[in-house]
PLY file of the C-alpha trace (Angstrom):
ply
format ascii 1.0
element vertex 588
property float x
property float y
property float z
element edge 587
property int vertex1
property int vertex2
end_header
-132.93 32.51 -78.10
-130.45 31.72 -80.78
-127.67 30.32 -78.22
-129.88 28.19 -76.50
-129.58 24.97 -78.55
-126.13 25.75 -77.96
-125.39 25.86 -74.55
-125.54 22.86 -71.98
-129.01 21.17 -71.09
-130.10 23.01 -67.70
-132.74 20.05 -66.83
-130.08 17.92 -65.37
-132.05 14.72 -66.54
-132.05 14.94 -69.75
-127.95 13.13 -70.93
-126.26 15.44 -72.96
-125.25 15.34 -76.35
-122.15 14.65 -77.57
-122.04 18.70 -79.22
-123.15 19.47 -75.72
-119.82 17.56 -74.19
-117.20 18.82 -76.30
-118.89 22.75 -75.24
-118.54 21.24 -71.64
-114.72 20.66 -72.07
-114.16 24.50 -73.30
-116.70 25.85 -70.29
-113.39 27.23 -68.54
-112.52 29.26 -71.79
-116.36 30.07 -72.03
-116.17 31.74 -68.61
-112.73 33.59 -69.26
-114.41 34.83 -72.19
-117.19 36.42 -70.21
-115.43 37.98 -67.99
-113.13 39.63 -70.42
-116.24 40.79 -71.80
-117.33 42.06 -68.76
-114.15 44.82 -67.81
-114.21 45.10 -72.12
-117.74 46.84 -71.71
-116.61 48.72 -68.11
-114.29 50.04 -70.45
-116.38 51.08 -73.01
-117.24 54.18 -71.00
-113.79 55.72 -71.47
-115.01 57.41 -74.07
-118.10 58.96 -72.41
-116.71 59.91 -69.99
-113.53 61.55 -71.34
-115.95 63.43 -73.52
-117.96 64.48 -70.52
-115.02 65.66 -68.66
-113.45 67.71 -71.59
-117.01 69.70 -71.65
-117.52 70.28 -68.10
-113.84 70.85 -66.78
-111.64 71.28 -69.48
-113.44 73.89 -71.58
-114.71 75.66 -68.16
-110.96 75.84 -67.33
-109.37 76.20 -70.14
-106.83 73.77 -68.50
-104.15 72.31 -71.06
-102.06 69.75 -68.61
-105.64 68.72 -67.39
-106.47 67.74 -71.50
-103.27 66.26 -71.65
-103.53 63.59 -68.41
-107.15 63.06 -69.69
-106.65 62.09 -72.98
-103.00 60.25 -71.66
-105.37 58.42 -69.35
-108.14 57.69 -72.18
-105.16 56.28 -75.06
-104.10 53.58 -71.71
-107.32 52.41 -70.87
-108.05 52.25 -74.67
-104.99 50.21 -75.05
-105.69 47.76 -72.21
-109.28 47.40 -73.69
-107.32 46.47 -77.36
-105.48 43.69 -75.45
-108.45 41.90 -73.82
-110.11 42.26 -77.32
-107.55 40.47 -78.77
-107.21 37.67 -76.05
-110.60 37.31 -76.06
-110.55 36.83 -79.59
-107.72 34.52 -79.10
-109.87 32.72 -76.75
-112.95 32.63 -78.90
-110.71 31.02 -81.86
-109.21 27.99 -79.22
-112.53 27.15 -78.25
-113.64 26.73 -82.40
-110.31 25.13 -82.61
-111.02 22.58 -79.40
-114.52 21.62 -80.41
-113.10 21.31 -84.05
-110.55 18.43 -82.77
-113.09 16.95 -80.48
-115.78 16.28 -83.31
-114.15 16.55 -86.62
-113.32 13.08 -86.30
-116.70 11.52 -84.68
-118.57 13.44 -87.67
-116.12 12.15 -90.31
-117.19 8.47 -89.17
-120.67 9.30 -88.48
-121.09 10.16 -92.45
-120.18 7.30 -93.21
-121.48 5.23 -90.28
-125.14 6.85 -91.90
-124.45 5.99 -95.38
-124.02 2.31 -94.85
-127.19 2.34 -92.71
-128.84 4.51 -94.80
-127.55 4.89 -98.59
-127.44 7.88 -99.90
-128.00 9.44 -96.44
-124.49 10.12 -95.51
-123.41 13.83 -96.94
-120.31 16.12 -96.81
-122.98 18.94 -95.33
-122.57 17.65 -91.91
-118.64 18.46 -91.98
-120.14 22.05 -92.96
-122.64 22.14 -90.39
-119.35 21.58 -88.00
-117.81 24.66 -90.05
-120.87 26.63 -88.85
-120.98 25.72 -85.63
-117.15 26.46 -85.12
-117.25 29.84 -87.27
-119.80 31.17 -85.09
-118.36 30.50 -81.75
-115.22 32.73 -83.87
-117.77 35.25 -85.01
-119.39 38.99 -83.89
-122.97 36.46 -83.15
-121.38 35.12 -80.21
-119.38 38.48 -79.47
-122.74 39.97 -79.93
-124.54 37.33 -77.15
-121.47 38.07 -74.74
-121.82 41.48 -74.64
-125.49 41.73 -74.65
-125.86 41.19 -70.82
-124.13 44.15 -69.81
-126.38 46.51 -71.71
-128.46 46.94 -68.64
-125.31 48.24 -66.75
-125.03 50.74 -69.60
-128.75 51.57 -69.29
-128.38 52.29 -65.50
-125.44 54.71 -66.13
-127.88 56.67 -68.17
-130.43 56.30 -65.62
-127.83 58.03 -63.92
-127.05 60.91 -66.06
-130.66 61.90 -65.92
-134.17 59.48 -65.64
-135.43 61.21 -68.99
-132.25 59.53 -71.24
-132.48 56.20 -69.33
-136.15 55.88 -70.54
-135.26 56.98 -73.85
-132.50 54.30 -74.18
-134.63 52.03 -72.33
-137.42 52.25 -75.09
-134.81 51.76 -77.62
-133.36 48.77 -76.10
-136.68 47.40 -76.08
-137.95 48.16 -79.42
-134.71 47.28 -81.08
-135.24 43.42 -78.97
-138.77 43.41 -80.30
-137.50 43.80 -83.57
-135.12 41.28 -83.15
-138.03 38.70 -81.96
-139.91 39.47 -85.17
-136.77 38.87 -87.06
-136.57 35.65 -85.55
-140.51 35.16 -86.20
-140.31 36.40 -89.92
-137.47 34.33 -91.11
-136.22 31.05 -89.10
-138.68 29.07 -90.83
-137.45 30.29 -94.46
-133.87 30.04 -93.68
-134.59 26.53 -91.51
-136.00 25.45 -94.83
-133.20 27.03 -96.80
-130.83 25.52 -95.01
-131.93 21.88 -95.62
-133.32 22.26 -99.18
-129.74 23.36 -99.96
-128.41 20.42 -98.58
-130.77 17.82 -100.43
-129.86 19.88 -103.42
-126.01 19.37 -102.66
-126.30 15.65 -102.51
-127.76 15.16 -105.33
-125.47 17.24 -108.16
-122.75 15.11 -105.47
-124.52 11.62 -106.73
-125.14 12.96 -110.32
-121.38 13.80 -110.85
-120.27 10.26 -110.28
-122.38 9.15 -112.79
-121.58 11.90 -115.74
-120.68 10.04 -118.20
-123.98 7.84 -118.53
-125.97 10.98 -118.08
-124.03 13.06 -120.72
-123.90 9.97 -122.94
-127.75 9.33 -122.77
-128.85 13.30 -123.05
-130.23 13.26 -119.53
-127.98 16.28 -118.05
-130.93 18.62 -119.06
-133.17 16.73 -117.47
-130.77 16.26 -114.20
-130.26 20.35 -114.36
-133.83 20.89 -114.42
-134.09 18.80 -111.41
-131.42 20.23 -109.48
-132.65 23.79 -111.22
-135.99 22.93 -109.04
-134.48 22.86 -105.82
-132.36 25.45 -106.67
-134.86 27.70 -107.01
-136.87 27.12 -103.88
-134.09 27.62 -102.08
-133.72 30.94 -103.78
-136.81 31.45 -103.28
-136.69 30.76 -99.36
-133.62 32.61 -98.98
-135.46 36.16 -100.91
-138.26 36.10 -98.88
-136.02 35.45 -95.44
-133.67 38.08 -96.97
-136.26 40.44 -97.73
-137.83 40.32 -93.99
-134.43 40.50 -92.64
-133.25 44.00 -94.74
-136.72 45.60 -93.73
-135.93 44.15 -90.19
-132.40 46.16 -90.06
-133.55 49.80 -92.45
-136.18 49.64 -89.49
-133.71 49.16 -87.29
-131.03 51.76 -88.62
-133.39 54.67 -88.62
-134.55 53.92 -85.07
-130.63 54.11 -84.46
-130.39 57.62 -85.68
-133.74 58.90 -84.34
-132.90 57.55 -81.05
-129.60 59.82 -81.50
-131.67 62.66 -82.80
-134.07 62.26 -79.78
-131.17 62.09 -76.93
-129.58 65.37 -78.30
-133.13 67.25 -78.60
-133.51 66.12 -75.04
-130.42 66.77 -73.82
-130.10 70.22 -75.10
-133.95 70.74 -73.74
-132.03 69.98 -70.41
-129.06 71.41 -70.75
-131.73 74.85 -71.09
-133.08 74.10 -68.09
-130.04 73.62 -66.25
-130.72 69.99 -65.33
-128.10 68.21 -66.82
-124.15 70.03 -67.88
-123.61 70.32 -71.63
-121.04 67.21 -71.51
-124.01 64.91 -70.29
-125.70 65.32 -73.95
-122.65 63.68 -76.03
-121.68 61.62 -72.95
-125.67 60.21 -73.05
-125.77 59.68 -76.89
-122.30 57.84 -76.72
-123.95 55.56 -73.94
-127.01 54.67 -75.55
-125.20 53.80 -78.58
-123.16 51.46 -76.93
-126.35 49.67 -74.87
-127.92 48.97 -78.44
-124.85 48.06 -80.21
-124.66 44.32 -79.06
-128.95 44.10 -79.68
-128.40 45.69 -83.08
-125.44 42.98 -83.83
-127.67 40.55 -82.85
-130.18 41.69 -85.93
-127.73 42.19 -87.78
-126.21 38.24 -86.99
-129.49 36.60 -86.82
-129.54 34.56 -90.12
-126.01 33.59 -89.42
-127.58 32.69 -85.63
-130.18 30.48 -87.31
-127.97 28.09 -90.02
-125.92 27.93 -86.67
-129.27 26.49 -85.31
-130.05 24.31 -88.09
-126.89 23.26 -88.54
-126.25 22.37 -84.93
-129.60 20.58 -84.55
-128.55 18.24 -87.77
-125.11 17.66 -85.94
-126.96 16.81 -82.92
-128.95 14.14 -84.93
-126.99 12.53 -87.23
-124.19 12.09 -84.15
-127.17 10.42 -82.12
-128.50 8.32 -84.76
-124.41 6.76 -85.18
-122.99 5.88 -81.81
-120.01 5.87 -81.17
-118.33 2.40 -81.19
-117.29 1.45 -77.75
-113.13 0.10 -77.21
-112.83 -3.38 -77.71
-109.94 -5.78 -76.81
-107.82 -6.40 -79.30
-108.13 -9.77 -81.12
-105.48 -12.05 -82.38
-104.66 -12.41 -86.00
-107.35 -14.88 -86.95
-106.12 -17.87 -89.08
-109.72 -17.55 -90.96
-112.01 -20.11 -89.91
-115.18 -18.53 -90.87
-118.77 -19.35 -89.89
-122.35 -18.38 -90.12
-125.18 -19.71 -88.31
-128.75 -19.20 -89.52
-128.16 -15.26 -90.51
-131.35 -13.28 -91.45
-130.01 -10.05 -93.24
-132.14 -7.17 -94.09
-130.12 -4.27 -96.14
-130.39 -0.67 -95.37
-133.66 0.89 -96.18
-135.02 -2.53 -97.65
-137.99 -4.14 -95.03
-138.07 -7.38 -96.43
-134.68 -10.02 -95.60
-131.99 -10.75 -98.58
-130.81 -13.72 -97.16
-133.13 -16.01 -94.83
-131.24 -18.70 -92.61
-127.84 -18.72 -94.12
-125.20 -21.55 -92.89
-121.98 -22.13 -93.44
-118.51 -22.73 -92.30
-115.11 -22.71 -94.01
-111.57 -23.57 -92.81
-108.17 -21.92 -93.38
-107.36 -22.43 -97.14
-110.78 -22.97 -98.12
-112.06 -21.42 -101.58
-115.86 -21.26 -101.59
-117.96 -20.13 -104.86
-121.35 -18.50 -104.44
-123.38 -18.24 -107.36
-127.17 -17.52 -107.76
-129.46 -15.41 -110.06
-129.58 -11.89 -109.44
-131.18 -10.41 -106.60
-130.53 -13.81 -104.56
-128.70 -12.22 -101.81
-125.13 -12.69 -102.93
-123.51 -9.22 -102.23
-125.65 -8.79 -99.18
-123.76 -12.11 -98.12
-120.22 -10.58 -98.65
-121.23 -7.30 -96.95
-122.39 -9.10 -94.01
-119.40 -11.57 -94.06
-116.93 -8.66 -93.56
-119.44 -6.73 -90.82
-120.27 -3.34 -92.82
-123.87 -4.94 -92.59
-124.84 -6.45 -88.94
-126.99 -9.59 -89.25
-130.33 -9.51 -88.01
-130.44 -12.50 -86.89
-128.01 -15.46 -86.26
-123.89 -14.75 -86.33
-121.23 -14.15 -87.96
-117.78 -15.51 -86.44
-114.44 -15.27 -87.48
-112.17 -17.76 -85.63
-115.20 -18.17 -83.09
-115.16 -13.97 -82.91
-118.48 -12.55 -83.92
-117.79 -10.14 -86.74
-119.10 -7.01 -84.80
-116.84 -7.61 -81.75
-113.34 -7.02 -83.98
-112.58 -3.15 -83.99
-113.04 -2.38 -87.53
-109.27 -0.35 -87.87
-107.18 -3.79 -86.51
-109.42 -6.12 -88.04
-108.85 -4.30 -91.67
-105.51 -5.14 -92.25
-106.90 -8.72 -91.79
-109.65 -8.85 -94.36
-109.02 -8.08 -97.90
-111.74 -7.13 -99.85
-112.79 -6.14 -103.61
-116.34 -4.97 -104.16
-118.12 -5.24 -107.24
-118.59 -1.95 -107.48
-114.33 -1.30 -107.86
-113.36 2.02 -106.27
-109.85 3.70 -106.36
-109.00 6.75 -104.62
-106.84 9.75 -105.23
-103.30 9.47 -104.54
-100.43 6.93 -106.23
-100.76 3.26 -107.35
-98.97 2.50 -104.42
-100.39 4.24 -101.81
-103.69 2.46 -102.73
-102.51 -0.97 -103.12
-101.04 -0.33 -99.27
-104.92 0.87 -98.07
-102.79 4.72 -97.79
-100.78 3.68 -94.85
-97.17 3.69 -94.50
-95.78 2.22 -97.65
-94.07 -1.05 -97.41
-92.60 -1.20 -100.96
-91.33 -4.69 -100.37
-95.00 -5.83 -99.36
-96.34 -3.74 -102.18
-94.68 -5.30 -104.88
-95.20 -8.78 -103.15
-99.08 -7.93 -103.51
-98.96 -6.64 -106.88
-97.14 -9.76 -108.19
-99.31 -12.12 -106.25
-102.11 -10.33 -107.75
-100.69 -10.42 -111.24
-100.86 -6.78 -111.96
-96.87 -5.74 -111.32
-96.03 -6.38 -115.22
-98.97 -3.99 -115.87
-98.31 -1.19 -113.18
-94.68 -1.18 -114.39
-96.18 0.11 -117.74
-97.61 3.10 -116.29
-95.85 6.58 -117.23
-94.68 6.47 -113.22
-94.95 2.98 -112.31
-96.40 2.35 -108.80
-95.67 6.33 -108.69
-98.31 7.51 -111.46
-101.35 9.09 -110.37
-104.54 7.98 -110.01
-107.38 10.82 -110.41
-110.31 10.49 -108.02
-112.39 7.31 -108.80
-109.33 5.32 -110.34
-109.55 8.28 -113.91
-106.29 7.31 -115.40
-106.68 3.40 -115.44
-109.02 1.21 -116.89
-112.03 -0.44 -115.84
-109.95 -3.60 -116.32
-106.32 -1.88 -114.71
-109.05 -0.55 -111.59
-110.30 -4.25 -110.43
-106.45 -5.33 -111.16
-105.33 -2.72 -108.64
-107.74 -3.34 -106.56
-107.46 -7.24 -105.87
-103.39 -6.18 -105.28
-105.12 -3.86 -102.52
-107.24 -7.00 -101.41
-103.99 -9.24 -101.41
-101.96 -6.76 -99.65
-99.95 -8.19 -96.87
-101.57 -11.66 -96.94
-104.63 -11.30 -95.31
-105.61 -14.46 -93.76
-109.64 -13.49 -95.29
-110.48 -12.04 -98.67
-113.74 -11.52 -99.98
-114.72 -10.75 -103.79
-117.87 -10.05 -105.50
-117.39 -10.36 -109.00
-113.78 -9.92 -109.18
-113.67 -10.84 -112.95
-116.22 -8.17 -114.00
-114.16 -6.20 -116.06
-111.51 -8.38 -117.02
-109.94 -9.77 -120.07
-108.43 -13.10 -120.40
-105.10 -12.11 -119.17
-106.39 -10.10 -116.29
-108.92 -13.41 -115.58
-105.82 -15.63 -115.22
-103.88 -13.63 -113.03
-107.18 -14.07 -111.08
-107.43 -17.73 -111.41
-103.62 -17.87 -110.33
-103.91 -15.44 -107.20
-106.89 -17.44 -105.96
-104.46 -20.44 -106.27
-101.95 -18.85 -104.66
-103.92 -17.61 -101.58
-105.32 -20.82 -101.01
-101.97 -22.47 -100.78
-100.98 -19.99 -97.86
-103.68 -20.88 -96.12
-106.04 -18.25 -96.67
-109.53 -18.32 -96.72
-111.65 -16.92 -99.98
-114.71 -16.22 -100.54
-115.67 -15.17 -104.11
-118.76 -14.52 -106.07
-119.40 -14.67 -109.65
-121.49 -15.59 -112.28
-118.83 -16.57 -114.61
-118.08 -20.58 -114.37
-114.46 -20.33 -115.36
-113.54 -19.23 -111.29
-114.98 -21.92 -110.25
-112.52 -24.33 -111.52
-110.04 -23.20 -108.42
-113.17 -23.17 -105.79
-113.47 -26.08 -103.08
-117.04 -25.44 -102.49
-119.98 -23.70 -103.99
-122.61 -22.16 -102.13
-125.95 -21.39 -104.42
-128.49 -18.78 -103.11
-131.72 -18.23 -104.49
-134.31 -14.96 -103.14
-131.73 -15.49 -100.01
-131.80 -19.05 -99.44
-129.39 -21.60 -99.67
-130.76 -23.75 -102.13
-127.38 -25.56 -102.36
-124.17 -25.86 -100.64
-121.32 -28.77 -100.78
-118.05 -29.51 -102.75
-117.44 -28.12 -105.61
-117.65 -31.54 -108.26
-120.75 -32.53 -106.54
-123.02 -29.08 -106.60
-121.15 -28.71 -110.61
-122.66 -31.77 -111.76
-126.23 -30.75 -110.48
-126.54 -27.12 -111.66
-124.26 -27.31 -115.16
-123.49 -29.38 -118.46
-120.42 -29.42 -120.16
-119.88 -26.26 -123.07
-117.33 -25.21 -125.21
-116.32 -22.09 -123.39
-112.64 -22.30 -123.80
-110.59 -22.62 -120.53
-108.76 -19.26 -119.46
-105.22 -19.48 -119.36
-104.05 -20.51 -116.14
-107.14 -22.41 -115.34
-107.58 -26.07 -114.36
-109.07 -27.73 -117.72
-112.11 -30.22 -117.65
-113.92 -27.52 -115.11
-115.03 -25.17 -117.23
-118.97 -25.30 -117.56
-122.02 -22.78 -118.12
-124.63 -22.49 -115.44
-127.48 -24.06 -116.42
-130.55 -23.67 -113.73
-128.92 -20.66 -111.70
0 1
1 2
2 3
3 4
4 5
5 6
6 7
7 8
8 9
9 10
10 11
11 12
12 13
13 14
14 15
15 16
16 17
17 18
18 19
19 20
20 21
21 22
22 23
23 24
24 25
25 26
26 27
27 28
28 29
29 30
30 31
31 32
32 33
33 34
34 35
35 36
36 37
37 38
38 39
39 40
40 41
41 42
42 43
43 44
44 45
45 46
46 47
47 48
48 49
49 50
50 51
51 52
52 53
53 54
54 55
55 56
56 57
57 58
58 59
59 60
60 61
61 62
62 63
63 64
64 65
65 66
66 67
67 68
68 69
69 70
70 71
71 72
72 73
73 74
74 75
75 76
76 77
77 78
78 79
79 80
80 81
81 82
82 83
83 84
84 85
85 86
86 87
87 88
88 89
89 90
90 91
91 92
92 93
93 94
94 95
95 96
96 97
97 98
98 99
99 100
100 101
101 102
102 103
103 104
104 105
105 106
106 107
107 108
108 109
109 110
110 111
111 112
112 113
113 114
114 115
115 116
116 117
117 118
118 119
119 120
120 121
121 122
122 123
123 124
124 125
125 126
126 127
127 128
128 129
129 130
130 131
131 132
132 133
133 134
134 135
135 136
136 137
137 138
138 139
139 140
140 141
141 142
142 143
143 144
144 145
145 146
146 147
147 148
148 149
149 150
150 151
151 152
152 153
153 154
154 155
155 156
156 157
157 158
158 159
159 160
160 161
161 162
162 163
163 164
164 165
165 166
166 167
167 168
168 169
169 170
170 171
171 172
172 173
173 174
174 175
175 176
176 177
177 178
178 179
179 180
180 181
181 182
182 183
183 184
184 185
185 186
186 187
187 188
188 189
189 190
190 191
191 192
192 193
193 194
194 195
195 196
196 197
197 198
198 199
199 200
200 201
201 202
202 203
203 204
204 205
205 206
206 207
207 208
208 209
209 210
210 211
211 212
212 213
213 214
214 215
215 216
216 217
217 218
218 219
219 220
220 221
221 222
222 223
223 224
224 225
225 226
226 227
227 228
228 229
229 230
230 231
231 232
232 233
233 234
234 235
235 236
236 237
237 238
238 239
239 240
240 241
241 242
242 243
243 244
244 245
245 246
246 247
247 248
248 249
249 250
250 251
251 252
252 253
253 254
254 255
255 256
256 257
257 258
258 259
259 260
260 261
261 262
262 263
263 264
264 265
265 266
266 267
267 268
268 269
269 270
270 271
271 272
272 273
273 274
274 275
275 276
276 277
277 278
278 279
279 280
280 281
281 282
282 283
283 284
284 285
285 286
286 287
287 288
288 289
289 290
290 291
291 292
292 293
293 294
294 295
295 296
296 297
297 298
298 299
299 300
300 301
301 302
302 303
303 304
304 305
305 306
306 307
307 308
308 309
309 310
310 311
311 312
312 313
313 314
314 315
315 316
316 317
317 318
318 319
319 320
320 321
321 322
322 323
323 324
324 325
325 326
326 327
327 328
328 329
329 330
330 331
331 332
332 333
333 334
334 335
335 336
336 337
337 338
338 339
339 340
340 341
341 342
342 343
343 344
344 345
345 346
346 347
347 348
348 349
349 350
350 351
351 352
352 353
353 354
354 355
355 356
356 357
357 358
358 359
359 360
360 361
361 362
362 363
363 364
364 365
365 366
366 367
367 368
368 369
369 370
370 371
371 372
372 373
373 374
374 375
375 376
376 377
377 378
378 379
379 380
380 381
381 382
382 383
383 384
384 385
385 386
386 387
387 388
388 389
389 390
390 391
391 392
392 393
393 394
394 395
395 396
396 397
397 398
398 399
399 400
400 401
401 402
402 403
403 404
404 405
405 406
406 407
407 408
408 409
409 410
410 411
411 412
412 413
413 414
414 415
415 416
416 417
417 418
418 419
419 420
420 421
421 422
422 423
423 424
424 425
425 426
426 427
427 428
428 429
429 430
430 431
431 432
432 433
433 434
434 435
435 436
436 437
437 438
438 439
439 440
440 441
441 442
442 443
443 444
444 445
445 446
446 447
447 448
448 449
449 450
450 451
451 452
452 453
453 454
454 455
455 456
456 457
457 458
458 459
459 460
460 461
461 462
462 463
463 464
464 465
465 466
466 467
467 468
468 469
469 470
470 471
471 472
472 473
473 474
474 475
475 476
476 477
477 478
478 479
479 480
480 481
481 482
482 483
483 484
484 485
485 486
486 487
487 488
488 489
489 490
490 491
491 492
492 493
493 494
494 495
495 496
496 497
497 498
498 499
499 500
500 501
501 502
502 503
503 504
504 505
505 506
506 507
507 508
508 509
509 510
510 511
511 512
512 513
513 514
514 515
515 516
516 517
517 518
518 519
519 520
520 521
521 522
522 523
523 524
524 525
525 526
526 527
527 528
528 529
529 530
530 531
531 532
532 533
533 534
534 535
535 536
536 537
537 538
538 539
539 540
540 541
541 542
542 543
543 544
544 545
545 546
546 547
547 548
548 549
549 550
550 551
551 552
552 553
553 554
554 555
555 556
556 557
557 558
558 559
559 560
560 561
561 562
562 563
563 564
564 565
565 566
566 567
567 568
568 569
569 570
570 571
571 572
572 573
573 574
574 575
575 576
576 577
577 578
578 579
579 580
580 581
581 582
582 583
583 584
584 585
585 586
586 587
């Protein structure tokens, strides 16, 4: 019951899952597998039957060279039966190993396929899901489920020996199944739950550690813990009770075990009296009834690691059908950056009503184009749909007469640069994240950084473009972060760059090296698209684009939206900045 989810749809209609593929591809290790299984457990009666001939001949004839070829004869077969465990462990390990490199990847870029979809939906548990999956195709559950079809050929050598042990064993089989099946009955449910409780709980002390500081700053981390604490708890809770079923499952179990051995001597000495079986038939019996229940009593013994494996390969299943896999697409020239939009109708992930409602606009290599608007106008859901991490419901999105979602996302990166408003660094060196973590280019690294205005700055680090960065940019600034970042954004001249509220966290310097790389990109020909809410950017822009609750409610050159939607103020010009352009918004 526990492998079924596992193994290949029978139906034949039904198309199978991707999990169900990548099993497909190891079926020829699968098989080998088996069948070492199968001479592994003709094997296993060695040791009955040495036993049975070392009562009945040996000890009748007192015959020493007869004990010696026996027992040469039983350390050979014992030694062949080592080797075909071990390659069948080998075997078992290079089909975890195969299924690993098949899906590792696809469930990588399925997380975060999910989270853009769905926020918040995306979670490092699916990569352990994979872990379970893989572990127990390794493990003694599926060692347990290959040997448990040759139990009956055990049970008919006892059959054998004498009808009276083969029902005996028989019964045992059977009760020790039936135990199994209430096993199953008694605690999938709580561990199902478990499982997935433990999960939710996971994701959210992830989501509350990236925001520690507020919460310790504020005095909510007791309120966060008791949260967390709650979930905790159930699925301590879930777990006992499963646990609890389970142990009375196997002490059940284990004494049935040893009366079953109690009951086959008692009846094979009750046989051995009445001269129906030879005394070598009572251990040989007991050793073969032993080894028909072993692979049942694994299975008890495995089943809670045979459910997660359940759960966890159902949520694989899922989450790898809810994120297709993107298809091969040609690969596009280098766009020059002629952007347009016609009539897009946006809705963001998990929202039902649109952010932006009919949005047009085009732009031309070199172009600089503003967008400002109140909050909650649609601006960032603009950007994210300009650079494709949110498809358009309606209308398109073309870059150089390419619709956004035709450009394979890993060539058409190194063509877009992008900073987010929400400025994220990763762990690794100043360098290696100004280069996006490829190959470093120190030539076009430093080019970026200067460009960007930041290589002054970076050479004041303790290493330069060598020092650290902690995960989530620790070592730098909020300021020294969105610095880095735009370098990362400018890095190798992409002929696109986006930026939502580059100037956030800036300071006058770090506003005029902004002011100056916007500048400088436009007079290479590259085409920017920036939002912001400060007016000082908008000195270097060629057009503004104003959005209000995701309508354009304005869009032209710059001088002639300016002199609808501001007056003139005293906010001093940053350095760097054209003069006479400064202004305060004064309706948006």
């Amino acid at each position: 019951m526990a492998l079924q989810p596992m193994m290949p749809h029978q139906a034949g209609k039904k198309t199978p899952t991707e999990l169900q593929i990548a099993l497909k591809k190891a079926r020829g290790a699968i098989i080998a597998t088996v069948v070492f299984s199968f001479f592994i457990n003709l094997l296993l009666f060695v040791s009955p039957l040495y036993m049975l001939q070392v009562y009945d001949r040996v000890l009748a004839s007192r015959s020493v060279p007869t004990l010696l070829m026996l027992t040469v004869a039983a350390f050979g077969a014992l030694a062949v039966m080592a080797l075909l465990e071990w390659t069948r462990s080998r075997l078992l390990v290079r089909i975890g190993v195969r299924l690993d490199d098949s899906l590792s990847g696809r469930v990588f870029g399925s997380i975060f396929q999910r989270t853009l979809r769905q926020p918040g939906a995306g979670s490092a548990q699916s990569l352990r899901d994979l872990d379970s999956v893989r572990e127990f195709l390794t493990g003694n559950g599926l060692l347990a489920l290959c040997d448990a079809p040759w139990t009956p050929l055990f049970l008919a050598v006892a059959f054998m020996l004498h009808p009276l042990i083969g029902f005996v064993s028989l019964g045992g089989a059977v009760v020790v199944f039936l135990l199994a099946v209430g096993n199953n009955m008694m605690t999938s449910k709580n561990l199902q739950r478990a499982s997935n409780v433990s999960a939710s709980a996971g994701s959210y002390v992830s989501s509350s550690l990236r925001n520690s500081e507020a919460l310790t700053a504020m005095g909510m981390l007791p309120q966060i813990q008791a949260r967390w604490n709650a979930r905790h708890q159930a699925v301590m809770g879930l777990q006992a009770r499963a646990s609890d079923a389970a142990g009375l499952f196997m002490a059940i179990s284990k004494t049935l075990r040893m009366g079953l051995q109690v009951a086959i001597l008692g009846i094979g000495a009750y046989l051995v009296i009445e001269n129906e079986i030879s005394p070598g038939m009572i251990i040989a019996g007991s050793i073969i009834m032993g080894r028909a229940l072993a692979p049942v009593e694994m299975m008890v013994g495995n089943w809670r690691n045979m459910v997660n494996t359940r759960t966890a390969y159902t949520r694989l299943t899922e989450l790898l059908a809810s994120t297709p896999a993107e298809s091969e697409t040609m690969a596009l020239p280098r766009p020059e950056g002629r952007l347009s939009l016609s009539q897009v109708v946006a809705v963001p992930p998990g929202a039902r009503v649109p952010a932006l409602r009919g949005v047009t606009l085009s732009l031309e290599p070199g172009e600089v184009l503003g967008i400002i608007g109140p909050s909650a106008a649609g601006k960032s859901t603009l950007a994210r749909v300009i650079i494709g991490v949110w498809p358009a419901l309606q209308g398109s999105v073309r870059l150089d007469g390419h619709e956004i979602g035709h450009w394979d996302r890993s060539q058409f990166g190194p063509f877009l640069g992008y900073l987010p408003q929400d400025v994220e660094l990763f762990e690794g060196t100043v360098a290696e994240n100004i280069c996006r973590f490829a190959e470093i280019d120190a030539d076009k690294v430093i080019e970026a950084a200067t460009k960007a205005g930041v290589h002054e700055m970076i050479q004041h680090l303790p290493e330069g473009y060598n020092t650290a960065i902690g995960a989530g940019g620790q070592s730098l600034s909020g300021g020294q972060r969105q610095r880095v970042a735009l370098a990362r954004a400018m890095y190798d001249s992409p002929p696109f760059v986006v930026m939502d509220e580059p100037n956030a966290s800036l300071d006058n310097e770090g506003e005029a090296a902004l002011t100056s790389a916007i500048k400088t990109m436009k007079e290479n020909g590259q085409t920017v698209v920036v939002i912001t809410h400060k007016p000082s950017l908008l000195s270097v822009v060629d057009k503004i684009l104003v959005l209000r609750a995701g309508l354009v409610e304005m869009l032209g050159p710059r001088d002639e939206v300016m002199s609808k939607f501001t007056r003139p103020t005293s906010v001093p010009t940053p350095q760097g900045a054209a003069p006479g352009n400064v202004a305060s918004l004064s309706k948006v």
